[in-house]
C-alpha positions in Angstrom: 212.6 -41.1 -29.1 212.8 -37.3 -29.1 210.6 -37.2 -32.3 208.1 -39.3 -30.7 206.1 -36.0 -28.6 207.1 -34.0 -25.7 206.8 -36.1 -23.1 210.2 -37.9 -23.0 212.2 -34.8 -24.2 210.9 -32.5 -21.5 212.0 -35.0 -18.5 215.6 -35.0 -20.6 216.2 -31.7 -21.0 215.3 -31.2 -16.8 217.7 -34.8 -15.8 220.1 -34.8 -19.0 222.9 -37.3 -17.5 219.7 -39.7 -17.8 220.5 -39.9 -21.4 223.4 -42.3 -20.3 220.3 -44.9 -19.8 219.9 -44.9 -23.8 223.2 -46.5 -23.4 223.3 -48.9 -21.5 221.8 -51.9 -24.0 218.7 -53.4 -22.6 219.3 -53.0 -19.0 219.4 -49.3 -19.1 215.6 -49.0 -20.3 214.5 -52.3 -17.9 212.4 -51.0 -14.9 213.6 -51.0 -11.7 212.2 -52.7 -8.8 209.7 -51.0 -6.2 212.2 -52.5 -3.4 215.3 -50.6 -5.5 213.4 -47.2 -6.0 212.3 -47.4 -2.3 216.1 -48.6 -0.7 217.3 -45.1 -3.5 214.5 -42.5 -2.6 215.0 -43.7 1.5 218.5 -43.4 1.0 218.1 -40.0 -0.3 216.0 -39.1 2.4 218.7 -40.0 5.1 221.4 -37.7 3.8 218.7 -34.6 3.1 219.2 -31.8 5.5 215.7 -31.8 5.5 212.1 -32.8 4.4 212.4 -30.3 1.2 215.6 -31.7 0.0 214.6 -35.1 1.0 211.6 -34.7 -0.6 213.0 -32.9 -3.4 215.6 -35.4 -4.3 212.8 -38.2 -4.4 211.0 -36.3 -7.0 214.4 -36.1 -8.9 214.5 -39.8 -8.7 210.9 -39.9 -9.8 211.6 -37.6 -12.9 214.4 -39.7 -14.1 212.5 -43.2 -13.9 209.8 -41.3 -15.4 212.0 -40.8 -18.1 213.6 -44.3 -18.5 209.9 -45.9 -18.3 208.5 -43.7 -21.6 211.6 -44.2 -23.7 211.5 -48.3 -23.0 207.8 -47.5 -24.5 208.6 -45.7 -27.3 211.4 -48.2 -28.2 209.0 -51.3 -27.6 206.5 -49.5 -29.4 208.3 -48.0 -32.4 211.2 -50.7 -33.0 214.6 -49.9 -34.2 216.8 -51.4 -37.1 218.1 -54.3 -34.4 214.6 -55.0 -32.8 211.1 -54.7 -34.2 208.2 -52.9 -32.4 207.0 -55.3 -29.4 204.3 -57.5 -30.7 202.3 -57.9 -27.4 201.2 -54.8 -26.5 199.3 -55.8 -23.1 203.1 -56.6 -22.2 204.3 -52.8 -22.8 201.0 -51.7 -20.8 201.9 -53.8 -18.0 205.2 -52.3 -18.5 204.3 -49.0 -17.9 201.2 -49.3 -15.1 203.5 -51.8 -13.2 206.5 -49.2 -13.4 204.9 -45.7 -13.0 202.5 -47.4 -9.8 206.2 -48.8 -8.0 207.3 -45.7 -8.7 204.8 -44.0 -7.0 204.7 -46.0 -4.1 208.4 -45.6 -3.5 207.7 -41.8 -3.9 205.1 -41.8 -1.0 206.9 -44.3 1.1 210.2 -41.5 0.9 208.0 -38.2 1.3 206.3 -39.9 4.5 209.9 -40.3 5.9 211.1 -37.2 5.3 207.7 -35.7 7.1 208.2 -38.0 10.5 211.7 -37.5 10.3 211.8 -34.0 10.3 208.5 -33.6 12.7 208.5 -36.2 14.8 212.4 -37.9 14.8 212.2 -41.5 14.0 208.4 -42.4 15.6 205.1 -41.1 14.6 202.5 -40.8 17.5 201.1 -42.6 15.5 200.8 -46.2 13.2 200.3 -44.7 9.7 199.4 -46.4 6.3 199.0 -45.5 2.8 196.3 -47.5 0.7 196.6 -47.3 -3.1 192.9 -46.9 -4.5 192.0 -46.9 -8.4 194.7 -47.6 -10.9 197.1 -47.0 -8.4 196.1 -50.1 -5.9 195.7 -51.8 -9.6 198.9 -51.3 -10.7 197.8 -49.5 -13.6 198.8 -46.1 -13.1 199.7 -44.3 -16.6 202.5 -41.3 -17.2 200.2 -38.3 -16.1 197.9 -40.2 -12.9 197.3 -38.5 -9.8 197.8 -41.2 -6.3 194.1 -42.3 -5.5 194.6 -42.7 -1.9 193.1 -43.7 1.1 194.7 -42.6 5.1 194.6 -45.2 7.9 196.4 -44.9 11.1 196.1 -46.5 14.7 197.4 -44.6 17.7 200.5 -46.3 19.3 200.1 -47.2 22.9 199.4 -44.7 25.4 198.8 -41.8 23.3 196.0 -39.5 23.3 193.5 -40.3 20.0 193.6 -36.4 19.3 197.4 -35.8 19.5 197.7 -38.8 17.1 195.0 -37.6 15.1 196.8 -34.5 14.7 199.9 -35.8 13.8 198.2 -38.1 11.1 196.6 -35.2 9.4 199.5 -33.0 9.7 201.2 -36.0 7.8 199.1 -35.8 5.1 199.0 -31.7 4.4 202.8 -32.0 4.8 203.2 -34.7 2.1 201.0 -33.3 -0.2 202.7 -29.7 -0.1 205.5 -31.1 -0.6 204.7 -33.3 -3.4 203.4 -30.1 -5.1 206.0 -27.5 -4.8 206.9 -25.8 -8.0 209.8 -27.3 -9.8 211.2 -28.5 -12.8 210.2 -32.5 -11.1 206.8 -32.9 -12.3 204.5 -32.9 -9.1 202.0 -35.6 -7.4 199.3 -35.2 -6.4 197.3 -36.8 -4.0 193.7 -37.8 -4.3 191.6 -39.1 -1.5 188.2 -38.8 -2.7 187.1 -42.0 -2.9 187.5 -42.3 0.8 184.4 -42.7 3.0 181.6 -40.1 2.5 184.2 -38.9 0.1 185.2 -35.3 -0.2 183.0 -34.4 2.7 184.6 -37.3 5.2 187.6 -37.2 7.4 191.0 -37.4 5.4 192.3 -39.5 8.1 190.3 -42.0 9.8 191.8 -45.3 12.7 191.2 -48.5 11.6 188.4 -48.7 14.0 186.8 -45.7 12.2 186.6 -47.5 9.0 185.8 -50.2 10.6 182.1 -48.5 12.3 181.6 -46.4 9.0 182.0 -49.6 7.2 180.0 -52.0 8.9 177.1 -49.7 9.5 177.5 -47.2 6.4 178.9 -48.3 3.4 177.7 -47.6 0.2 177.7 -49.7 -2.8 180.2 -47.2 -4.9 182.5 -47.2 -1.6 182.7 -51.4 -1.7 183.0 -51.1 -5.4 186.0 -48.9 -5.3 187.6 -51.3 -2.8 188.0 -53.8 -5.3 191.1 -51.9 -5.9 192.4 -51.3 -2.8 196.0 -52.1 -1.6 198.6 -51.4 1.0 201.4 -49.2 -0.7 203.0 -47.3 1.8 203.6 -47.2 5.6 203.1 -49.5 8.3 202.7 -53.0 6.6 201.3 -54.8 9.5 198.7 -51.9 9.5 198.1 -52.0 5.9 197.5 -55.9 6.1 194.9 -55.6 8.6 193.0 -53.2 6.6 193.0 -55.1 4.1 191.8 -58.3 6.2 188.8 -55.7 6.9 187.7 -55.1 3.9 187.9 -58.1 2.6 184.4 -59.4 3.1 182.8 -56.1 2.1 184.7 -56.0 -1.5 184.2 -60.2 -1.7 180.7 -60.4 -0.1 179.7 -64.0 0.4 176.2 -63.9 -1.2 177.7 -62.1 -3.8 175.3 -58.6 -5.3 172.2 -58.7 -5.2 169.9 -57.1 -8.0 169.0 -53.5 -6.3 173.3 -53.3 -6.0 173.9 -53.8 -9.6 170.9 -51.3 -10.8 172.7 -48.9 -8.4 176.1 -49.4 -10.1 174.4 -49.2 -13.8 172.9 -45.5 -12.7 176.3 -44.8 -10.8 178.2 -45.8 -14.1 175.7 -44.0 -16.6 176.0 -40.4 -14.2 179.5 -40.7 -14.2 179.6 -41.0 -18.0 176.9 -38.0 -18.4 178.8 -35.5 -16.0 182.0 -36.2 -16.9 182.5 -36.7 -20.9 183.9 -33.3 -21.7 181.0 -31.0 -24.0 181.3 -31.6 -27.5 183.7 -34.7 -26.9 183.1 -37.6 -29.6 181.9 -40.2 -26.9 182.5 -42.8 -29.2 186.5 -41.7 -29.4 187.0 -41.3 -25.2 189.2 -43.9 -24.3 187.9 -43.9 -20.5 184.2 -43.1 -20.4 183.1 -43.7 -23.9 181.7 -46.7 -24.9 183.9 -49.9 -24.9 186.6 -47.5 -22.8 188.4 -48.2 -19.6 185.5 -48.0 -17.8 183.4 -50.2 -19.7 185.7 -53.3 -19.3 186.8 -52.2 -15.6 183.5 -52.0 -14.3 182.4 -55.6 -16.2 185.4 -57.1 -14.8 184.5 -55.4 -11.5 180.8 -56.8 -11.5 181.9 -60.3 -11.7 184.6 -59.7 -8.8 181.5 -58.5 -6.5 179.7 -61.4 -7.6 181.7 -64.3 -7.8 185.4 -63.4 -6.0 183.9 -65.2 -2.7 183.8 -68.8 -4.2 186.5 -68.1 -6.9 189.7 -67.2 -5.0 191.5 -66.2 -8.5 189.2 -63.3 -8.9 190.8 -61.4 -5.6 193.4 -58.9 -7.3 193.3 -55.2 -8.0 194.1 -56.0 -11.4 191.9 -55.6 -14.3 194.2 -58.0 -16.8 194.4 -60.5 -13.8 190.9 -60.5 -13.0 189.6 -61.2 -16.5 191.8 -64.2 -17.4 190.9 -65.3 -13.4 187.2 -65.1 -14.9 187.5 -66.8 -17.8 189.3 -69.6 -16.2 186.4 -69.8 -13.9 183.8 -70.3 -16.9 182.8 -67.0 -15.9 182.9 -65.7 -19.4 184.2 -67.0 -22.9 188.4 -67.3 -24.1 186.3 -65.0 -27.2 184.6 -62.4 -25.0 187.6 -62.3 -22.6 189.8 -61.5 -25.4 187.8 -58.6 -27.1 187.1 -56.9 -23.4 191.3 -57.8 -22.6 192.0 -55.5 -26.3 189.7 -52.9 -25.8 191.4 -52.3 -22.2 194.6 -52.4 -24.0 193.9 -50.8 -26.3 192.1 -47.4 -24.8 194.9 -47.5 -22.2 197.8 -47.5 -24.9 195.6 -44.3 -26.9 195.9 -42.5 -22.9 199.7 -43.0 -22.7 200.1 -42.1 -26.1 198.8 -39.0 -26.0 200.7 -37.9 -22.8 203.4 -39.1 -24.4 202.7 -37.1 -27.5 201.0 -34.0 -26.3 203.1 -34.0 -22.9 199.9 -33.9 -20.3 197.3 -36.2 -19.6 194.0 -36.6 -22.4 191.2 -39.0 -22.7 190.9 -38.9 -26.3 192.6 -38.6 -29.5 194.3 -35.3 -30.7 192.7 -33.1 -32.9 195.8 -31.0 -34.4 197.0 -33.7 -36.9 200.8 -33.8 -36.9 199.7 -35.0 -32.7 197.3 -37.3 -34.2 199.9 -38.7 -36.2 202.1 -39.0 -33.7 200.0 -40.9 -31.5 199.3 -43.3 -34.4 203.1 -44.3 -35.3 202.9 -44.9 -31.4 199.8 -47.5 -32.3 201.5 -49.0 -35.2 199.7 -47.0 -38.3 202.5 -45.1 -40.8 202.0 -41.5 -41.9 197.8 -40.9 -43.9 196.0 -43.6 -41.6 195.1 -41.3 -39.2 191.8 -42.3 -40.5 192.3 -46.4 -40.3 193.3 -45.8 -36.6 190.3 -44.2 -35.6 188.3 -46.5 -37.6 190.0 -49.5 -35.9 189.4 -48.0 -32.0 186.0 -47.4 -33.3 185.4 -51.3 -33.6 187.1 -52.5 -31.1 185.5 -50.2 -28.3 182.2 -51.6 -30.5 182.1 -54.9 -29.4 183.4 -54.7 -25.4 180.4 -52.0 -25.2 178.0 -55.2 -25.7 179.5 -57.1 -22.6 178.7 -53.8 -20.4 175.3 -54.3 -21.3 174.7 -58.0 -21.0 176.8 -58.3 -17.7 175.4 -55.2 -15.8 172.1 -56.7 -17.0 172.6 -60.6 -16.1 172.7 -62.0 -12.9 175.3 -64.5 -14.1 178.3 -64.6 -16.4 179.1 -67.9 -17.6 179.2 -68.4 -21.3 180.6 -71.5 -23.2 184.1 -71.2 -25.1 187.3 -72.7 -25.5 190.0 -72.7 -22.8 190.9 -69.1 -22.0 194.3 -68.2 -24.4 194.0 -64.3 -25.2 
């Protein structure tokens, strides 16, 4: 584990008593459950003196299950003398996404205590929820993610709309500065970008504001992104009804029209022309090159907007979940789901590889080649086929780049095939 990049060692050395996890036989690298890193971080929170060392002890908590989540990945991934290396390797990236979003989730849902505690006693002013947006509401969060995030809150009964707007916002700055201090717990951060009008729009809106802004405003990226949206943190019976609102705008029943989806294809193409780093191999970017994450998430996206109102299955955050939804649906081909559901895979495993390796977040593989080495014993290739791996990502990103094309192009998906088995 500690030869496998610096990842793993540098949350050791700051949490060493975590090496008792190592052994503890299976159980000690298992994941723990949102509901058990939430009941620990709130816990925590309680006993604080105040918000910093509430805060502070949840980012301890963080950094430790940080920890036990990349060694379970580097022992599925590398084997040892009693186990090989795990054969399915969707099931070590759902491994990881599943465990580094709960962890998250229970981080937010312990800083936002510690906030109202220490500001407001026991009630907020005001309701307050936290949506999870992006990876995060997908459950697909990797080691180095920021929180995409969106605020939503609902003044309680009798209270003024600015005095609980206040509060709401003062909620936010709090958590994030707190999420951020300097320390030897690596720090979260908090996007909110994607909210509406983006970086230029309230942080905080009510319900009823995104409700107006929705119904009269929206744009097509802002229904996209909620495709991903999901309660995480805060008031549940607030998070619920958002949700129940923007339901119909991320389902639409007559599904997207043409002018939406050439929208989305010049959306998608500027993305990938502003944001590929210069002189970046496009062809070896795991997220905006072709056949990345971006590729399949936006094919699998495209067929939520246009079919997720007839085909229940399709409504989930998850990209994985989505695709086998589709191809149950004769939405797409057992074949053509299987090379998108790799290519997903496999670009995701080549992002947590080289945090992992290189010990902060990257897009693309290394360049220095004992790093590039590393990151392919973490994809299965032994020392000298540096050259093979490349070759391999090469192919495989090769053929889900085809089903961008045909599906951003077509106004339909269904293809014949066998029954869906990838």
């Amino acid at each position: 584990m500690l030869s496998a990049g610096r990842l793993a060692p540098d949350l050791l050395m700051r949490a060493p008593e975590a090496v008792a996890l190592l052994g503890d036989g299976d159980g000690g690298l298992k994941p723990r459950s949102r509901t058990h890193l939430e009941q620990e971080m709130l816990a925590a929170v309680r006993r604080a003196d105040n918000a910093v060392q509430g805060v502070t002890a949840a980012r301890g908590v963080r950094r430790r299950e940080l920890f036990r989540t990349s060694a379970a990945d580097i022992v599925g991934s590398y084997g040892t003398e009693s186990q090989p290396a795990e054969a399915d390797q969707g099931a070590l990236v759902d491994l990881v996404g599943g465990a580094v979003s709960d962890l998250t989730a229970a981080t937010l849902a312990g800083t936002l205590r510690a906030v109202v505690r220490e500001g407001w006693g026991d009630t907020l002013p005001t309701r307050f929820a936290i949506i999870g947006m992006g990876r995060f509401g997908g459950h697909e969060l990797g080691y180095g993610s920021d929180a995409d995030v969106l605020f939503v809150h609902e003044p309680r009964d009798g209270v003024d709309e600015q005095e609980a707007a206040e509060a709401a916002n003062k909620v936010v700055a709090e958590m994030r500065r707190l999420l951020q201090i300097p320390s030897a717990d690596p720090p979260l951060l908090i996007d909110a970008d994607l909210r509406p009008e983006g970086k230029s729009g309230p942080l905080v809106r009510t319900l009823t504001s995104y409700e107006a802004y929705y119904r009269r405003w929206s744009l097509v990226w802002e229904r996209h992104a909620l495709l991903r949206a999901e309660h995480v943190a805060g008031d549940e019976e607030l998070g619920r009804r958002f949700t129940e609102l923007i339901d119909p705008l991320r389902y639409p029943a007559d599904g997207l029209g043409d002018e939406a989806a050439r929208e989305i294809r010049r959306l998608k193409a500027r993305m990938e022309s502003e944001r590929l780093p210069r002189g970046a191999d496009p062809k070896l970017h795991a997220k905006l090159g072709p056949g990345g994450l971006s590729d399949v998430e936006w094919t699998v996206q495209l067929i939520q907007l246009r079919h997720a109102a007839r085909e229940p299955g399709l409504r989930t955050t998850r990209t994985r979940e989505a695709l086998s939804a589709a191809c149950a649906a004769g939405l797409i081909s057992s074949e053509d789901a299987a090379v998108l559901d790799e290519a997903w895979v496999l670009a995701t495993r080549v992002r947590n590889a080289v945090m992992l390796v290189k010990g902060r977040a990257g897009d693309t593989f290394p360049t220095a080649p004992r790093e590039l080495g590393a990151v392919g014993r973490y994809l299965g290739y032994g020392p000298g086929h540096a050259g093979d791996m490349l070759d391999a990502y090469r192919r495989t990103a090769r053929r889900a780049r085809g089903w961008w094309r045909s599906c951003s192009m077509a106004g339909r998906e269904v293809l014949p095939g066998p029954p869906c088995g990838f």
